[in-house]
LUMVEX-520235 format. One record per atom (N, C-alpha, C): chain; x, y, z. Coordinates in pm, whole numbers. Example, Ala and Ser with C-alpha at 12.3 -4.5 7.8 and 13.67 -1.06 7.14 Angstrom:
2
  chain      xx      yy      zz
      A    1319    -569     780
      A    1230    -450     780
      A    1320    -330     780
      A    1285    -225     708
      A    1367    -106     714
      A    1290       3     787
% end
This chain:
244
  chain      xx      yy      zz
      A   -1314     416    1558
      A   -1200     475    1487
      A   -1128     573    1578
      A   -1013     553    1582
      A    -914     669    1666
      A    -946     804    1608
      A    -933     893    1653
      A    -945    1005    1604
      A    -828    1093    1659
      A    -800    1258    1614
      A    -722    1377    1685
      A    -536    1345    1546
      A    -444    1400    1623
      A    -323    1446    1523
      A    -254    1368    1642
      A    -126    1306    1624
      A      13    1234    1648
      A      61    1345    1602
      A     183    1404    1649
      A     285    1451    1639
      A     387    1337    1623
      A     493    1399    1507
      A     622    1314    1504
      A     731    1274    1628
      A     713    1334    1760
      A     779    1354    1874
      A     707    1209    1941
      A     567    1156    1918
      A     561    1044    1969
      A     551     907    1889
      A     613     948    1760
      A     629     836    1684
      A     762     739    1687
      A     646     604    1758
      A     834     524    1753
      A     911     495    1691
      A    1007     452    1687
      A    1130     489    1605
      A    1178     363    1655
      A    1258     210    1580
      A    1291     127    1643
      A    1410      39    1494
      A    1438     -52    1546
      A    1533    -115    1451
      A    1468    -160    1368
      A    1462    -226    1253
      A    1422    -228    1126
      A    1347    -332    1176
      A    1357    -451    1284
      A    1324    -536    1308
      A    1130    -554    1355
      A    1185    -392    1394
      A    1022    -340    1459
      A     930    -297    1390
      A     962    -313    1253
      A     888    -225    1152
      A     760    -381    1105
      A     701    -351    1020
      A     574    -454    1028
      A     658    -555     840
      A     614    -679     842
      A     618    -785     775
      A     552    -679     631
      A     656    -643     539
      A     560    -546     420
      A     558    -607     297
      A     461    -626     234
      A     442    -727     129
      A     392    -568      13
      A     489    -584    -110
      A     423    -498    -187
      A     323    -586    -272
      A     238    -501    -349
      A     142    -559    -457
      A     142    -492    -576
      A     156    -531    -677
      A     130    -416    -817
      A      56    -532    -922
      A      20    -472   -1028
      A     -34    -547   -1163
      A      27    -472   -1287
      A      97    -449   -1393
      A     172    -429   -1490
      A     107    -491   -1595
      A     144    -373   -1710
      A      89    -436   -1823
      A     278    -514   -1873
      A     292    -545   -2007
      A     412    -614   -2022
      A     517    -551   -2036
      A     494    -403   -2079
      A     616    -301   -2087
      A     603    -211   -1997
      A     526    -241   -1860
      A     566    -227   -1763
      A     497     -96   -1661
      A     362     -78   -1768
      A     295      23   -1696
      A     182      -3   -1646
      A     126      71   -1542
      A      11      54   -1425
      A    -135     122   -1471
      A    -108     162   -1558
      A    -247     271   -1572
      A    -212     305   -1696
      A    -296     392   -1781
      A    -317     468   -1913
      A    -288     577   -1831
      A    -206     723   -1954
      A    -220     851   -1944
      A    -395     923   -1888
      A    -437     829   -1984
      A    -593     905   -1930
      A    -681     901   -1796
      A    -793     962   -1835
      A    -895     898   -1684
      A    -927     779   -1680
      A    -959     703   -1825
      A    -978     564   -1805
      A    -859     475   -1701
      A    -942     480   -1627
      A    -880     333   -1532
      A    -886     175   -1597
      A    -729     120   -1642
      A    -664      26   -1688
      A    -706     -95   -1629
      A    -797    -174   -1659
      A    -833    -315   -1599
      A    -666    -374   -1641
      A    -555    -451   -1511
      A    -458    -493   -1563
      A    -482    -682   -1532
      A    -582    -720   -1466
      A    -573    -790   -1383
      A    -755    -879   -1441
      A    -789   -1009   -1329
      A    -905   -1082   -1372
      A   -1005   -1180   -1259
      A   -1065   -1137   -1268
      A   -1177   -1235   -1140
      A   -1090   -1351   -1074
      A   -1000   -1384   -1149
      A    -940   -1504   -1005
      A    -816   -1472    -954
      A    -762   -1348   -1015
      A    -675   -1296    -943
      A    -716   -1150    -845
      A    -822   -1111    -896
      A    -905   -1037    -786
      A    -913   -1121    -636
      A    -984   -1203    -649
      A   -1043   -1304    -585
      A    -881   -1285    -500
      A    -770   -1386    -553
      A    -646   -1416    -478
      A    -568   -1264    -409
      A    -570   -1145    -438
      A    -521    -990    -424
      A    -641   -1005    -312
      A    -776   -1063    -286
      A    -925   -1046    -161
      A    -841   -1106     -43
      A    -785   -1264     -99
      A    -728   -1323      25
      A    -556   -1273      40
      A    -504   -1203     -13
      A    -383   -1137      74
      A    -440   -1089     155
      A    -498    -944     102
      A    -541    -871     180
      A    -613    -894     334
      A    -711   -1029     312
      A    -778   -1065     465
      A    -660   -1145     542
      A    -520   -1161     523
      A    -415   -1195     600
      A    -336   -1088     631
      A    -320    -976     596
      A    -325    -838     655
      A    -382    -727     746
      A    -279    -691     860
      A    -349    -590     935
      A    -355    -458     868
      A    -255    -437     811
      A    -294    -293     719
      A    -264    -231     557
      A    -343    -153     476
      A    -359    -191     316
      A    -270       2     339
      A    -194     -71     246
      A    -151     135     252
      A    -142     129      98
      A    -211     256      70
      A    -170     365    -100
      A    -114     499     -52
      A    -100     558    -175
      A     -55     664    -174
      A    -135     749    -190
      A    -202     862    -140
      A    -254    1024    -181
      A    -309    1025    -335
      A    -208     986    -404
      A    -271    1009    -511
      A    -302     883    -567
      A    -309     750    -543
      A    -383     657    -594
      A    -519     688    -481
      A    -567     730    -384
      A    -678     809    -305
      A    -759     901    -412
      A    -671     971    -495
      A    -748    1039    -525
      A    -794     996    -683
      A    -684     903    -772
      A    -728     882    -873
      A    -833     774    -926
      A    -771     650    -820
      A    -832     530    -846
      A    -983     522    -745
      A    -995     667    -621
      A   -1082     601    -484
      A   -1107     439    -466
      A   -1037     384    -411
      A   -1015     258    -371
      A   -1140     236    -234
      A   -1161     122    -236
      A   -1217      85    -137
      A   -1177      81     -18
      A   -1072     -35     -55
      A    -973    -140      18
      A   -1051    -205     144
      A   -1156    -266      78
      A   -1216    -398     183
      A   -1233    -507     148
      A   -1206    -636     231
      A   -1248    -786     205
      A   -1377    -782     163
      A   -1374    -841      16
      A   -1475    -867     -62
      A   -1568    -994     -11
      A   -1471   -1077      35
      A   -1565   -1233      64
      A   -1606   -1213     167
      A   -1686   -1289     207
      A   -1803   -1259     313
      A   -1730   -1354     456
      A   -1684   -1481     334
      A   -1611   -1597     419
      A   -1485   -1553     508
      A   -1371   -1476     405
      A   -1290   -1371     475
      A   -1353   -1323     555
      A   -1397   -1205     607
      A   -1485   -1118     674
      A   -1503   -1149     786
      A   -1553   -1265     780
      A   -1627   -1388     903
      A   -1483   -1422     983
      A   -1402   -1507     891
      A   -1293   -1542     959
      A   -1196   -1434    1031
      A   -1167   -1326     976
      A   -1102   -1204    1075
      A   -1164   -1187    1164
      A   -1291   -1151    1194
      A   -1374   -1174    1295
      A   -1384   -1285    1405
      A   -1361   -1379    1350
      A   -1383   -1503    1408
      A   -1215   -1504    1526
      A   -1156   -1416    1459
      A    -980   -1411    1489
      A    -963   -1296    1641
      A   -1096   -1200    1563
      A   -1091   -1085    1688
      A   -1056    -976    1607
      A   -1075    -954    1502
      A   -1023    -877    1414
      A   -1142    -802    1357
      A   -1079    -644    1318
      A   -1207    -564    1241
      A   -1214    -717    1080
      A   -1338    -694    1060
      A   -1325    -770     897
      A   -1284    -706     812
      A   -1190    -581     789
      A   -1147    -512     713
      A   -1001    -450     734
      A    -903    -444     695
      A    -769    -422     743
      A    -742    -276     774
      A    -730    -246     826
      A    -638     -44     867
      A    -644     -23     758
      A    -694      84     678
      A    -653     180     582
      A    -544     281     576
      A    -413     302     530
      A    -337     373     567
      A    -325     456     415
      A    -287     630     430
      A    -244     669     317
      A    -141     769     377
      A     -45     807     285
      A      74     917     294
      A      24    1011     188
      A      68    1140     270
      A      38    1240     165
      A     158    1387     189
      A     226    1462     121
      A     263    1533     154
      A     193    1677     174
      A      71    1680     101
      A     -25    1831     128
      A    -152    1815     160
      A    -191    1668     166
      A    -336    1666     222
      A    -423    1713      91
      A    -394    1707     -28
      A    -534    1691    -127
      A    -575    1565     -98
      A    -670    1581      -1
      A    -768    1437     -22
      A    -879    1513      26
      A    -972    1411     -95
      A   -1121    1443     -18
      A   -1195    1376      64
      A   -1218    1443     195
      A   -1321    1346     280
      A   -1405    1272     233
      A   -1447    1276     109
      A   -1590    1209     118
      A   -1496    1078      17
      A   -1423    1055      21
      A   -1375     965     -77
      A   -1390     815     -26
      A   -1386     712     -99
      A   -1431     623      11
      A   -1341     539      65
      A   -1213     588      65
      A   -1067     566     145
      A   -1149     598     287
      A   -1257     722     329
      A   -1250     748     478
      A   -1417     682     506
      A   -1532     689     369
      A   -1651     683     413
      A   -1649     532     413
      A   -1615     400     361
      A   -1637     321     338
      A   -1566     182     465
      A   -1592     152     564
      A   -1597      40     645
      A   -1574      86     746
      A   -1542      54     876
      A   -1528      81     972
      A   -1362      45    1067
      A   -1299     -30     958
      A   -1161      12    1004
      A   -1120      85    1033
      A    -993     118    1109
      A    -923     295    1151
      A    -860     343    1012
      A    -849     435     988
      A    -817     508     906
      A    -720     604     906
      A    -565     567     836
      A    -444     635     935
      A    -434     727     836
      A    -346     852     874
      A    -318     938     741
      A    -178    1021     775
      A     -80     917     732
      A     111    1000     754
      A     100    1122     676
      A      99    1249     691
      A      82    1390     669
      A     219    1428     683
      A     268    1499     617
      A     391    1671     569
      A     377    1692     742
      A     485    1735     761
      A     468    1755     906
      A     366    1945     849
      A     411    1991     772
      A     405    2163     692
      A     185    2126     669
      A     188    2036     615
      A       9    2047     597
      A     -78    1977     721
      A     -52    1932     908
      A    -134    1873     957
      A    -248    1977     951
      A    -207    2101     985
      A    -299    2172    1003
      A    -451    2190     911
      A    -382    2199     747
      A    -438    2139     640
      A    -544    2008     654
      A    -470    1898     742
      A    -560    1784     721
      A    -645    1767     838
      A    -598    1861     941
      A    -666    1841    1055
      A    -840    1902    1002
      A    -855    2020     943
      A    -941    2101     884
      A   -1024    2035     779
      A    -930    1913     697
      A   -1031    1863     609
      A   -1085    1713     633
      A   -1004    1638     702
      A   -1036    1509     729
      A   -1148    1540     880
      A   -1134    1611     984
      A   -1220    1651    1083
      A   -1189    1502    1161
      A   -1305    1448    1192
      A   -1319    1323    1279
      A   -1315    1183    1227
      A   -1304    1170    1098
      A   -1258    1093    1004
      A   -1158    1008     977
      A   -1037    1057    1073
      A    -920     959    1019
      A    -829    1049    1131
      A    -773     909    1164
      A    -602     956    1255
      A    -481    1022    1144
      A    -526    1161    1192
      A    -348    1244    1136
      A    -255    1202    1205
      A    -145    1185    1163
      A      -9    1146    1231
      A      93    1245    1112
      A     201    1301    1170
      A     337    1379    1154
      A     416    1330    1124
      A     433    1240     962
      A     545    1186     887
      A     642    1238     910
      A     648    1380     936
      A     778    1397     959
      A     814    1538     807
      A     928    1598     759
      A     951    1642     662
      A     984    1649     600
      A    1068    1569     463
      A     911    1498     416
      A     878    1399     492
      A     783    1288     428
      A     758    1188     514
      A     827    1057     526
      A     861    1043     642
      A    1011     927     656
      A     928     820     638
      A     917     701     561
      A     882     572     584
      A     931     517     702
      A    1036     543     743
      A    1107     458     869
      A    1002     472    1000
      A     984     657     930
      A     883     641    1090
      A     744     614    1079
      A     706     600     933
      A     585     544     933
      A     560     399     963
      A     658     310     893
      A     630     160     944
      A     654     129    1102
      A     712     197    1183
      A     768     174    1300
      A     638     230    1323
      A     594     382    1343
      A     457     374    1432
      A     344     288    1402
      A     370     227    1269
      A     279     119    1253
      A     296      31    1338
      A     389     -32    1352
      A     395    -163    1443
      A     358    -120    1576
      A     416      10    1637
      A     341      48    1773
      A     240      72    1787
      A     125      70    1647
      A     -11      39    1683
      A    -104    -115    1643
      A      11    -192    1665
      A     -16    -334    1630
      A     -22    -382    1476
      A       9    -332    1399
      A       5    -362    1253
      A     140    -449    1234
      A     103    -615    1232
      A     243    -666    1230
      A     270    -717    1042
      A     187    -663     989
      A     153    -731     857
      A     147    -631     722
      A     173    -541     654
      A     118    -458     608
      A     115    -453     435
      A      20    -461     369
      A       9    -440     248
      A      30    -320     128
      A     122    -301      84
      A     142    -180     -18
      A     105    -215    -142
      A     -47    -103    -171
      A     -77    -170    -316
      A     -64     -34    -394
      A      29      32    -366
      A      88     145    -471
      A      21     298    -413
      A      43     403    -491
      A     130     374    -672
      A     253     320    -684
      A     277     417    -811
      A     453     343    -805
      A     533     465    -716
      A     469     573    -659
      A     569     677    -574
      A     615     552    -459
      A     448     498    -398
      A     510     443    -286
      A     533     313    -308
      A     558     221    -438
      A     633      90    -433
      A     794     164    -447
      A     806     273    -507
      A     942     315    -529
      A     991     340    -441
      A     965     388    -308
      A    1001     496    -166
      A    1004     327    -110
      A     945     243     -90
      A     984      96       3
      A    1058      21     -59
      A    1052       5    -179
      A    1177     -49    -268
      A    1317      -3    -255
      A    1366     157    -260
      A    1464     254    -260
      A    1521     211     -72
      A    1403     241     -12
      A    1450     236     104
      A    1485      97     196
      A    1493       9      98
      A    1486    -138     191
      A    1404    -195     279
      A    1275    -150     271
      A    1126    -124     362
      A    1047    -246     332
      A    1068    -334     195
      A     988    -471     135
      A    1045    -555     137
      A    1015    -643     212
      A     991    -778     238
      A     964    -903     118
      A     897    -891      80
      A     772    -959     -44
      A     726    -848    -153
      A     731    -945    -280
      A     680    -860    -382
      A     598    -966    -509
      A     457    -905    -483
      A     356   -1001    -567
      A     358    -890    -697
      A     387    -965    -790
      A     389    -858    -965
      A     307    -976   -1011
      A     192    -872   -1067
      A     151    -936   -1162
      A     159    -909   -1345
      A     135    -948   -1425
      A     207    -941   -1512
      A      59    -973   -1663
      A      48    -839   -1715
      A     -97    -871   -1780
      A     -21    -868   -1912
      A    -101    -965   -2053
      A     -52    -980   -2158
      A    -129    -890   -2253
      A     -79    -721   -2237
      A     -62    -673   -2338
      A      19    -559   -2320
      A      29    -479   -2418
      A     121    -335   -2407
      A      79    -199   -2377
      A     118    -125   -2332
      A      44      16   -2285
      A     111      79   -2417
      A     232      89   -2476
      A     277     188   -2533
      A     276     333   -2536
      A     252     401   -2416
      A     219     504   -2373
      A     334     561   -2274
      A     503     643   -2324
      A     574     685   -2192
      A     497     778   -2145
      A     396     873   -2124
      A     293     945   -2079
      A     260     856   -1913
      A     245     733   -1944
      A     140     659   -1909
      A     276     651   -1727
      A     159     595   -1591
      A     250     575   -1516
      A     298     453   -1515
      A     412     445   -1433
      A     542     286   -1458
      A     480     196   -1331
      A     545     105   -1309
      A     515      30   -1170
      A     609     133   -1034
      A     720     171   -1106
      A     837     240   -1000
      A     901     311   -1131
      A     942     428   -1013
      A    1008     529   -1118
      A    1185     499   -1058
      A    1240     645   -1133
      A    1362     665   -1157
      A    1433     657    -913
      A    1517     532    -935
      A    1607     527    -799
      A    1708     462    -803
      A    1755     455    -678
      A    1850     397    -642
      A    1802     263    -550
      A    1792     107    -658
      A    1709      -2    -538
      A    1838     -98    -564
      A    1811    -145    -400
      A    1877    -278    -335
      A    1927    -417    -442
      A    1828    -400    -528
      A    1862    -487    -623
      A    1874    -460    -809
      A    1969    -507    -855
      A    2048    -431    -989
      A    2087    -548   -1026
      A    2151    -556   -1153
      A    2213    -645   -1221
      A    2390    -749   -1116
      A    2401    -670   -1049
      A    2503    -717    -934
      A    2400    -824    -822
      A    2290    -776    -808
      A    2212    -803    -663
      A    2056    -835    -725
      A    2088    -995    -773
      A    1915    -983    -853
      A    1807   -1046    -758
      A    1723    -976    -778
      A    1602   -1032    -645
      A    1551   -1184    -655
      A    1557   -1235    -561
      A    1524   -1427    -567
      A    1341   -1433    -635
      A    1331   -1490    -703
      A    1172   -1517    -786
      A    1171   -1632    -664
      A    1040   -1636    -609
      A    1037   -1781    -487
      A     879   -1822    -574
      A     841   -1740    -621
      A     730   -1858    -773
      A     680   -1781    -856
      A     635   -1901    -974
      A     578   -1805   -1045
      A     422   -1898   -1100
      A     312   -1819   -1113
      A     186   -1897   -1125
      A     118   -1812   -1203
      A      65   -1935   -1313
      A     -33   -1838   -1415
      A    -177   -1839   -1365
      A    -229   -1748   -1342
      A    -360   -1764   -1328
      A    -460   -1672   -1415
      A    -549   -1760   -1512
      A    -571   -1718   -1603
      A    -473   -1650   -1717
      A    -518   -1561   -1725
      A    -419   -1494   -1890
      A    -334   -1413   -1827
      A    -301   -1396   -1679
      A    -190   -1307   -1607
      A    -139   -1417   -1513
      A      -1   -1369   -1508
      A     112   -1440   -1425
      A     136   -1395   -1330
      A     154   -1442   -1215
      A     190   -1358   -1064
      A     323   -1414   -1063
      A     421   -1329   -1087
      A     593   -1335    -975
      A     610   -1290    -888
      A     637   -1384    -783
      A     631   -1343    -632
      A     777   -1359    -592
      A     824   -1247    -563
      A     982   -1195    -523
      A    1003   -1245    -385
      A    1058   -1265    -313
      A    1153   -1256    -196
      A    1270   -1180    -200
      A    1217   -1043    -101
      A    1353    -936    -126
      A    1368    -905      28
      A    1353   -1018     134
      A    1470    -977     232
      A    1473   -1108     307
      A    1535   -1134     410
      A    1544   -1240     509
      A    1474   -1247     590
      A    1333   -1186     604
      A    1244   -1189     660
      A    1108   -1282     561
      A    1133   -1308     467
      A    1051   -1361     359
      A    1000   -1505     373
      A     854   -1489     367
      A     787   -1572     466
      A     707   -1647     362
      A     810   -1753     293
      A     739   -1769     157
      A     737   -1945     203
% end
């Protein structure tokens, strides 16, 4: 694992072209929310679409959340199949994709298993205002890097690609499907779509309140749609890079 702090002064910066292939991911209940108000964590999703969300992921160099899906959901984010695993390997590849998270203050806890759990590198786009913050709590644990103030996506996907990440997976929250959506940053968009209702405005959305690329003028191309089991996956194509 890389270790030490990036400063924003050596983060590349390149045409949109240089930025990595970004596929978002979400699961939705039908009126359109990701989670319950509460601590209970919302099963939205089912063993064969688990299974299919195992093999995106092992065609990915890197899985990014947000800070606070780190801290609510502690995610794993590793290839479950063994068969995956083997085959990244077999490629030259860690069997587990880059872990990436953004945070603007660094509440994360080391021991979470975003940093204890596989042996992938472990990136962490930081407030340019809290490295100091994360330098102190993450220790030898994870590459700090200097998003910038706040944190620019532009310069996060670009230093991604200058550390070989040509592929990258966003599986939320909705801050950061909203911030790559808003900003023209997604490529691909896998929604899945579970059959029941949250009825909860408390509760969080897939994406909040912006300004996105596509509106009732500019509607995003559906390139399929597949039921699997009692949930539906719509898979978007939202740029000319869409590798469907």
């Amino acid at each position: 694992m890389r270790e030490g702090v990036t400063t924003l002064s050596a983060v590349y910066v390149g045409s949109v072209e240089d930025r990595p292939y970004v596929l978002l991911s979400c699961g939705m209940s039908l009126d359109g929310y990701v989670d319950t108000a509460g601590d209970q964590r919302l099963l939205l999703s089912n063993d064969a679409d688990f299974d299919r969300v195992d093999d995106v992921r092992a065609g990915c160099d890197a899985i990014l959340v947000g800070a606070a899906t780190v801290r609510r959901d502690n995610p794993r984010l590793l290839i479950r199949d063994e068969t995956r695993r083997k085959a990244r390997l077999a490629r030259g590849v860690c069997p587990d994709p880059v872990k990436v998270t953004v945070t603007s203050g660094c509440d994360l806890d080391p021991d979470a298993r975003f940093f204890t759990l596989g042996d992938a590198d472990k990136l962490v786009y930081c407030a340019s205002p809290a490295l100091a913050s994360a330098r102190s709590k993450l220790g030898g644990r994870a590459t700090v890097i200097d998003g910038g103030n706040p944190v620019d996506l532009k310069h996060v996907t670009a230093d991604l690609a200058a550390r070989g990440v040509e592929r990258l997976m966003v599986e939320g929250g909705g801050t950061m499907h909203t911030q790559f959506l808003t900003a023209g940053l997604a490529d691909e968009l896998h929604l899945v779509v579970a059959p029941f209702f949250v009825g909860d405005s408390a509760a969080p959305r897939f994406v909040s309140d912006g300004v996105f690329p596509w509106g009732p003028q500019r509607r995003a191309d559906l390139s399929e749609v597949r039921q699997i089991g009692d949930v539906v996956l719509l898979r978007y194509a939202l740029s000319s890079r869409y590798e469907g």
